[in-house]
N, C-alpha and C positions, 0 to 999 in steps of 0.2 A: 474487722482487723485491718491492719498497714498490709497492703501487698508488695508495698517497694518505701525501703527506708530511705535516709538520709544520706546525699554525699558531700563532702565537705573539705575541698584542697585547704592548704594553708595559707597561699596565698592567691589571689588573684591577678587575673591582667586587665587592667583597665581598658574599655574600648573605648578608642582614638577617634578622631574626625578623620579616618583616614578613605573612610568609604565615601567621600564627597568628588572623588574624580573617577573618569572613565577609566584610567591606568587603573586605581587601584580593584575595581569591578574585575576587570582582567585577570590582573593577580589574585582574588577572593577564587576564580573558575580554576586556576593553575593550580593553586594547592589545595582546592576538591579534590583533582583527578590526581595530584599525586597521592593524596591520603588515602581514596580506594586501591591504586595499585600498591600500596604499602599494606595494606589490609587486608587486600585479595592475594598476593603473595606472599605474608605470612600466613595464612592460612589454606593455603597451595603447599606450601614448603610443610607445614604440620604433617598433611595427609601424605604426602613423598615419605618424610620419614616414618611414618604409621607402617605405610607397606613394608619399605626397609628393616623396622625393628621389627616384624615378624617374618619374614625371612631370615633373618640373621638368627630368632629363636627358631626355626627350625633345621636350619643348620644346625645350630647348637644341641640342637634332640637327637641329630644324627649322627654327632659325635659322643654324645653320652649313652648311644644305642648300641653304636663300634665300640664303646671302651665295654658296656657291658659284656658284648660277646666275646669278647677275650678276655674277659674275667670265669666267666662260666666257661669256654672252655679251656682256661685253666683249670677248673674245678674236676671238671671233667676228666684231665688226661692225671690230675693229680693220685684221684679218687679209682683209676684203673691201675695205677703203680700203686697205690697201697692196696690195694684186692690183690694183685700179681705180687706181689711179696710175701702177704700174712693169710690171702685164702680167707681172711676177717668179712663177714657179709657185710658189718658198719661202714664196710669204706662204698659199697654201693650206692646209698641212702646219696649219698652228696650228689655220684653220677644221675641218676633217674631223676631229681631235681633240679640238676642242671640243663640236661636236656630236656624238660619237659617249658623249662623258658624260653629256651634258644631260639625255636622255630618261631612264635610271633613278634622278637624283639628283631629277628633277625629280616619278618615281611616288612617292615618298617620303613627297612633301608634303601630299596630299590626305586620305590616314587619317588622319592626325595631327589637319588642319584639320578632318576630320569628329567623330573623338574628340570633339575641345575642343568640338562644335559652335557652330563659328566661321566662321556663313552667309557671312556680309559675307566676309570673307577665302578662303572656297572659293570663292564668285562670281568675285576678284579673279585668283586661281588661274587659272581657267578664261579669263579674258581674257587673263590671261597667256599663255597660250600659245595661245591663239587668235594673237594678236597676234605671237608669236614663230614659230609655223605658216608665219604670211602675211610675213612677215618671208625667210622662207627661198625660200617660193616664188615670189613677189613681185619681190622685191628677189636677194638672195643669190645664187639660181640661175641666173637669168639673166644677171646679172657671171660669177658664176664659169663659168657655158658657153659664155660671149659668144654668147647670143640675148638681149640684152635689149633694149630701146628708147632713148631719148633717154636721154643720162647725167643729166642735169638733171630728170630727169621721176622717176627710179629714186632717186638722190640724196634727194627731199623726200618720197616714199613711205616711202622709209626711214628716214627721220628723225620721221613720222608713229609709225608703227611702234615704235620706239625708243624716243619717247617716250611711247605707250602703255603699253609695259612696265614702264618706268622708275616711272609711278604708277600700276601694279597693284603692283609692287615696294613702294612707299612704304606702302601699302594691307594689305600682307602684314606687314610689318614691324612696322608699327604696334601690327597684333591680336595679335601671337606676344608683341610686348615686354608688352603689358598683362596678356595673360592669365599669361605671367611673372611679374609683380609681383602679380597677384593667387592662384597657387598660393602665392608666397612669403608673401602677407598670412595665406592659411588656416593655412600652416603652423604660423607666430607663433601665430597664434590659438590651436591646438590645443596648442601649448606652454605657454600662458597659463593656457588652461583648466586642462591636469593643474596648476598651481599651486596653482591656488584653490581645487579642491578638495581637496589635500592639504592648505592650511593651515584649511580648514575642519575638517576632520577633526582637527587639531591644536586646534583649537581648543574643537572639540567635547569630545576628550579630555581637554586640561586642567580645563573647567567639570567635568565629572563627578568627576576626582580628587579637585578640591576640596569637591564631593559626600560622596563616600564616604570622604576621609582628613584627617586633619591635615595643617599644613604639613609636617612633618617624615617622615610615609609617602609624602605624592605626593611629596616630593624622591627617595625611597630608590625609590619605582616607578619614575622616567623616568629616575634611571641606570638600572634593569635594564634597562627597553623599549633604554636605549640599548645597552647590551650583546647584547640579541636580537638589534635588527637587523645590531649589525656579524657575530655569528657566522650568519646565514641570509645575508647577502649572502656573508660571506665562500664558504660551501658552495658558495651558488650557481656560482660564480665559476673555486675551485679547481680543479684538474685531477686526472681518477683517469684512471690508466694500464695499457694492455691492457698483460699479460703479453707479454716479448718475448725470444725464445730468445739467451741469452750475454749478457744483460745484466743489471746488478745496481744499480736505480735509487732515491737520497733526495730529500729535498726539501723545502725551508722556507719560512717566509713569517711576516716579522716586519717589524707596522707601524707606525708610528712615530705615528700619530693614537690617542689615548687615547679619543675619542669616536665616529669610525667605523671601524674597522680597513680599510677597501676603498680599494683609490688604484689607479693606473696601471702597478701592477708585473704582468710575468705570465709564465707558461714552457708549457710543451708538449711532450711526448713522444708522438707517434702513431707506428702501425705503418703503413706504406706499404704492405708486401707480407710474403712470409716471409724476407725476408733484409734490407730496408730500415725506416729506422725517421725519421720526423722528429724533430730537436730543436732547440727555439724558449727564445727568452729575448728581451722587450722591455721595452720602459720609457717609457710614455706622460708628455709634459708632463702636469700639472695633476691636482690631485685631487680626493677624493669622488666622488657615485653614478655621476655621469657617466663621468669617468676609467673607472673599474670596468665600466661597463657597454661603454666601447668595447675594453677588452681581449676581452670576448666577442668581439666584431665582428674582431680581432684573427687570436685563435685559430682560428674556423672560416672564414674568408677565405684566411688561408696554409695552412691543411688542405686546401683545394679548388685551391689554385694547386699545390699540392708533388702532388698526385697527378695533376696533369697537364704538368708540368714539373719535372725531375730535376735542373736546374742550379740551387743557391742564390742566383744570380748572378741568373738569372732568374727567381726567386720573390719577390726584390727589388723587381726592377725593375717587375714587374706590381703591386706593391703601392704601392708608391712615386706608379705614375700613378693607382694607383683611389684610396688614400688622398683624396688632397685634393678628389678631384669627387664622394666620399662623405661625406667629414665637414664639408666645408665650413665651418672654421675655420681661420683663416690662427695661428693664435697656439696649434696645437695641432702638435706632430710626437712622431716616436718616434725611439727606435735600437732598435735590434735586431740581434740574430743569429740565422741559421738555418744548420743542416747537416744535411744526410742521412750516416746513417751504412748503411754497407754489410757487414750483420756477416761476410756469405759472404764478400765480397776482402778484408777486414780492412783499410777505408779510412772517411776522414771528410772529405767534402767539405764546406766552408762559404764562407758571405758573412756581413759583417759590416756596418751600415748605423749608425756610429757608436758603437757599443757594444764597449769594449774590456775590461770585466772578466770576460773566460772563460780558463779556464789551463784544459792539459791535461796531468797529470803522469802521466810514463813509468811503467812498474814499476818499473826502477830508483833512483824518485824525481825524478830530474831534470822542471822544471817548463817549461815553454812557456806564454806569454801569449800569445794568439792574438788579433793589433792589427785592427782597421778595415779592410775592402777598401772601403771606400764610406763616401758622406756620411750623413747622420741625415735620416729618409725625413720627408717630407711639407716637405722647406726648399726643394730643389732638386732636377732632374730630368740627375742624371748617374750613369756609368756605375757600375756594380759590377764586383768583380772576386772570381772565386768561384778559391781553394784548396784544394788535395787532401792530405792528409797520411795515411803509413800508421798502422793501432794494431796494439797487441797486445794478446794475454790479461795483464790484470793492470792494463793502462792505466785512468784516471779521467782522465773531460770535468766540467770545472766552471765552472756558467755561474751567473753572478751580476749582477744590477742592481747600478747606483751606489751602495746604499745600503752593502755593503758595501767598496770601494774608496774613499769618499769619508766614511768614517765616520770621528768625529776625537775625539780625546782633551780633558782641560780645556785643555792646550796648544796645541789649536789645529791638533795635527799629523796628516795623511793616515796612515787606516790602510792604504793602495793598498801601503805598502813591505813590511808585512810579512808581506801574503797569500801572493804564491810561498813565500817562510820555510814557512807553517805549513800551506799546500797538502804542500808538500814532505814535511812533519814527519809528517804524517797518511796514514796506512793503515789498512786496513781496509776496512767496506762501505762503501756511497757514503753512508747516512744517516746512519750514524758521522762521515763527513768532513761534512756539512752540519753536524750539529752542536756538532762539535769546532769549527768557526768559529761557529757562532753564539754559543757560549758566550764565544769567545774576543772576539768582537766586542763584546757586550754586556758583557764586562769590562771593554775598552780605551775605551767609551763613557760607562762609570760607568751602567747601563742606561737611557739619554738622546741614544734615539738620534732624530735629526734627518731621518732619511728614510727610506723604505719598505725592504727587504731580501727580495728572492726569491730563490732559490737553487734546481738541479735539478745533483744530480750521479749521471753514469753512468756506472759500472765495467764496463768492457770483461770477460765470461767467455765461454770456449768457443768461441774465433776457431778458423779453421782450423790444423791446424798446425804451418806456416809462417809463423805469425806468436804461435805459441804456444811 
């Protein structure tokens, strides 16, 4: 099988006679070393914010822990004024419920608050529950056992009480939201920084070219530098694929930016076990280094959910909820498809999360477009619906981003009609069918193509068989 497909910019830079003087040798070492510090500090700057966004989620657990407990014991004091009125044992049920939450939502709070060391707010803590202690034994108990004293007397206790709580609650809140706003300030911060000092570094580099070249060399250098870094991110980025028994895997990747080749397209073939195999195709909004970088984030996220979860349905659905409380941009989603394919029972279960250009052609040639179980992940939070379909020996899975479905002629017209056609028309290995469309694509495009194109196609060999 192919362990590493095809890549394929759209245009090239032709190399110059530019490396025949000692200036330009100089300049070739300059933008090495800035393309590693560009390399090494976006992926500095990655794991900055990695820590960041999980501190910021656990602050956020700390506030959803504070709101819990003033929700319960709202429950609580609610559920003691309807007992203390009606003598009803039903209004009990809610108290003894509520208190039976309290105490480990409530141990939650204190590491957090001591992390942050956030004195003021651990103080506030501790009267918290001092306050909600005396509350219970106070007040509470003796309603709910009927030993207590004057109702009038128990009444303003526990409204003392109550509202002591209420502004150690205000007290907690406070510190949790600020020091919030102030992980969010570092974070910025730290984003800021990697800028400045990549355009310093930009900056730097230009003054030297103009150093050591004419106008007409440092233009012919910083195409090349651009041409490095799109093939070194692109590397970075691709996928190579373990060997996996009965199957026969291609794979392309044509982009549609003349000046960084890297954008939001991406696929994945991983081995599960010896008979299962993941296969991934998505398509990130938005492009450049960013884009590119979250398909990493991608890739090894739904590696880690599929080998603990066999349903595509629910490798979705887990993705779906971490997505957005990880990337935290509202104005970023993906589609995707995943299926585990089971070469031993000669099946392929998938979900599909908005992305409908994957065909799956029989041996016989006949084609299946394999539509959408689900919406397009990171917009909204509904259900998925995972399908099973049998294969055989000789069957091709073809999973493709929009760029090729949506690729269009001078006319204007979707190439989406005549993919099944030439899926159909195509035999052979599966890199052969990649790039029998790719060819065929950048024909129908006049080679001007308007968006990124990833492709992973996999030929079903050596099913059991019964299905052979």
């Amino acid at each position: 099988m192919h362990g590493r497909g095809s890549f394929v910019p759209m245009k090239g830079f032709p190399l110059r006679s530019i490396f025949r003087s000692a200036g330009t040798l100089t300049a070739t070492a300059i933008l090495i070393f800035a393309l590693i510090v560009a390399v090494s500090g976006t992926f500095s700057t990655r794991a900055e914010l990695h820590r960041a966004f999980e501190r910021e989620m656990r602050i956020q657990t700390g506030q959803l822990s504070l709101e819990s407990l003033l929700k319960l014991q709202l429950d609580e004091e609610t559920s003691v004024r309807g007992y203390t009125i009606t003598h009803d044992d039903a209004f009990l049920q809610p108290y003894f419920a509520a208190a039976a939450k309290f105490s480990p939502l409530d141990a939650g709070l204190g590491p957090l608050l001591r992390a942050e060391n956030l004195s003021q707010a651990s103080a506030a803590l501790e009267d918290f529950r001092s306050a909600h202690a005396a509350w219970h034994r106070d007040v509470a108990d003796p309603i709910v056992h009927s030993r207590g004293g004057p109702q009038l007397d128990l009444e303003k206790r526990g409204k003392l009480l109550i509202d002591q709580e209420r502004t150690d609650a205000t007290v907690l809140e406070a510190a949790l939201a600020q020091r919030a706003d102030q992980v969010g300030q570092q974070t910025q911060d730290a984003i800021n920084y990697s800028l400045y000092v990549r355009a310093f570094w930009l900056v730097v580099f230009g003054l030297l070219a103009i150093l050591f070249n004419m106008y007409r060399s440092r233009l012919n250098r910083e195409l090349e530098e651009e041409r490095t870094v799109t093939q070194t991110l692109q590397r970075a980025f691709e996928s190579e694929f373990e060997p996996i028994e009965g199957s026969d895997v291609g794979s392309m990747y044509i982009s549609a930016d003349v000046h960084a080749a890297v954008g939001g397209d991406m696929f994945d073939l991983y081995k599960l076990g010896d008979h299962r195999a993941l296969a991934l195709i998505a398509d990130v909004s938005g492009k450049g280094v960013d884009a590119a970088v979250l398909t990493a984030f991608i890739k090894f996220t739904i590696r880690g959910i599929a080998l603990r979860r066999g349903d595509p349905a629910d490798i979705l659905s887990e993705f779906n909820t971490a997505f957005p409380r990880t990337v935290r941009n509202p104005y970023l989603f993906v589609s995707m498809f995943v299926a585990i394919i089971d070469f031993q029972k000669g099946s392929l279960a998938y979900a599909s999360g908005g992305h409908d250009s994957v065909y799956l052609r029989r041996s016989d040639a006949s084609v299946e477009q394999l539509m959408p179980t689900g919406p397009i992940l990171g917009v909204m939070e509904e259900a998925f619906e995972s399908r099973t379909l049998e294969i055989e020996a000789g069957d091709t899975l073809l999973l493709a981003t929009d760029g090729l479905t949506e690729a269009r002629n001078a006319a204007g017209r979707f190439y989406a009609d005549d993919v099944a056609s030439i899926v159909s028309q195509t035999n052979g290995t599966a890199q052969h069918t990649v790039e029998v469309l790719t060819q065929r694509v950048l024909e129908y495009t006049g080679n001007h193509m308007t968006d990124d194109l990833a492709m992973l196609a996999v030929r079903f060999e050596g099913l059991p068989a019964k299905n052979a």
